[in-house]
N, C-alpha and C positions, 0 to 999 in steps of 0.2 A: 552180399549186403555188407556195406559196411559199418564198420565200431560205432560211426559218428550217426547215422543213419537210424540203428539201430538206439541210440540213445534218446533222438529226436521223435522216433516212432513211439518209445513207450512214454518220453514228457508230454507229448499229443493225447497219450487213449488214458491215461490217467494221472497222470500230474500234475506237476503246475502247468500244466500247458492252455491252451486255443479252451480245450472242451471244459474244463474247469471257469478259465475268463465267463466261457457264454453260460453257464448255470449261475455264477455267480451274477451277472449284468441280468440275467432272469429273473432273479431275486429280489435284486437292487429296483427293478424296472415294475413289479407286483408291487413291491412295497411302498413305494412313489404313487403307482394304483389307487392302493388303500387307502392309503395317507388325505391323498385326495379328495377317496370320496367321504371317508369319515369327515374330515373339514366342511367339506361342501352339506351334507347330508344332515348334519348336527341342526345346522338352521331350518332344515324343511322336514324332516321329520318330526321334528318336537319344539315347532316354534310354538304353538299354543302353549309349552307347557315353561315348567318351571326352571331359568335359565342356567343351575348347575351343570345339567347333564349336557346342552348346547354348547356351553363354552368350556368345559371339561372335553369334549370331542374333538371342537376345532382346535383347542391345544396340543392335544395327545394328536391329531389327525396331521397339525402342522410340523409336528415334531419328525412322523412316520417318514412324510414327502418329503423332508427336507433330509434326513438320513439316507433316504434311497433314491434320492437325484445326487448328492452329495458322490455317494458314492456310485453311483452309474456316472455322472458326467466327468469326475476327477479322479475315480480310485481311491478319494482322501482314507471314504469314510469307512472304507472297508474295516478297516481294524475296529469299527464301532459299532460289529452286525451285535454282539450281548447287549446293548444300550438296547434293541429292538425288544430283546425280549421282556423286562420290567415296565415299558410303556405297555406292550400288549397284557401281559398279564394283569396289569391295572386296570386297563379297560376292560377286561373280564369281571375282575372284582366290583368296580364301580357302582355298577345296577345296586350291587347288595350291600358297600358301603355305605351307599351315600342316601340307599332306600328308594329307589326310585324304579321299583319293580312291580309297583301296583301296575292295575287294567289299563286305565288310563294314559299311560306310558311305556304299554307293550311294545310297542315299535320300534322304542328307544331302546329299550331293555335288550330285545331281540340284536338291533342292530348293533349295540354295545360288542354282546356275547360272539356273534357270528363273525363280526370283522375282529375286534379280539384275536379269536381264537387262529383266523387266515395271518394276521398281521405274528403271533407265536409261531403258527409254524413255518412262517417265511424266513423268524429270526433265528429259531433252532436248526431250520434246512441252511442256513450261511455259517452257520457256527460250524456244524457240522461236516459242510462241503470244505470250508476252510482245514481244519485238522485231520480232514482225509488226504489231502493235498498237503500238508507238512507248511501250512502257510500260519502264520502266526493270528491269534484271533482277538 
């Protein structure tokens, strides 16, 4: 085996290499997901109700998809996976900032909290993957 071979074998099994790219395009590709449905979802789960938490979702929702197509489709936005985590964590908070945790907007509540918390750990899994790979974050 040789030198060159041998350097190319271990930037593949854990470097910057191919298997890093596909976790990271994983990430990028969930968070696009979420982004999504949060957007979409804001208007049909709690259209009866009080328009904060609908159009507080589609923003934070529009914000997600567009970070994680941004960076799946060009690579730009890699360097912007921390941006992911302070949207998600807001949408965590939200329910109990803004008060809208009553009965009546349990759906909203829940869906807040749940996607929230996938859309955190999609931004701490890139942050993460990134500074195990020596790639700038």
């Amino acid at each position: 085996m040789t030198e060159a071979h041998t350097r190319r074998s271990a930037k593949a099994s854990g470097g910057n290499g191919t298997e890093s790219n596909v976790v990271l395009a994983v990430i990028d590709g969930l968070t696009f997901a979420v982004g999504v449905w949060l957007a979409l979802s804001s208007f049909t789960i709690d259209l009866d109700h009080d328009f904060t938490n609908p159009w507080n979702d589609g923003l934070v929702g529009t914000c997600l998809a567009v970070l994680g197509a941004s960076s799946l489709i060009s690579g730009v936005g890699h360097g912007w996976f921390p941006a992911r985590i302070p949207l998600a964590a807001w949408l965590i908070t939200t329910p109990f900032v803004v008060g809208y945790t009553d009965t009546p907007m349990a759906s909203g509540t829940t869906n807040d909290i749940v996607t929230g918390a996938i859309a955190l750990s999609l931004g701490l899994s890139g942050v993460l993957e990134r500074k195990r790979t020596g790639r700038r974050v």
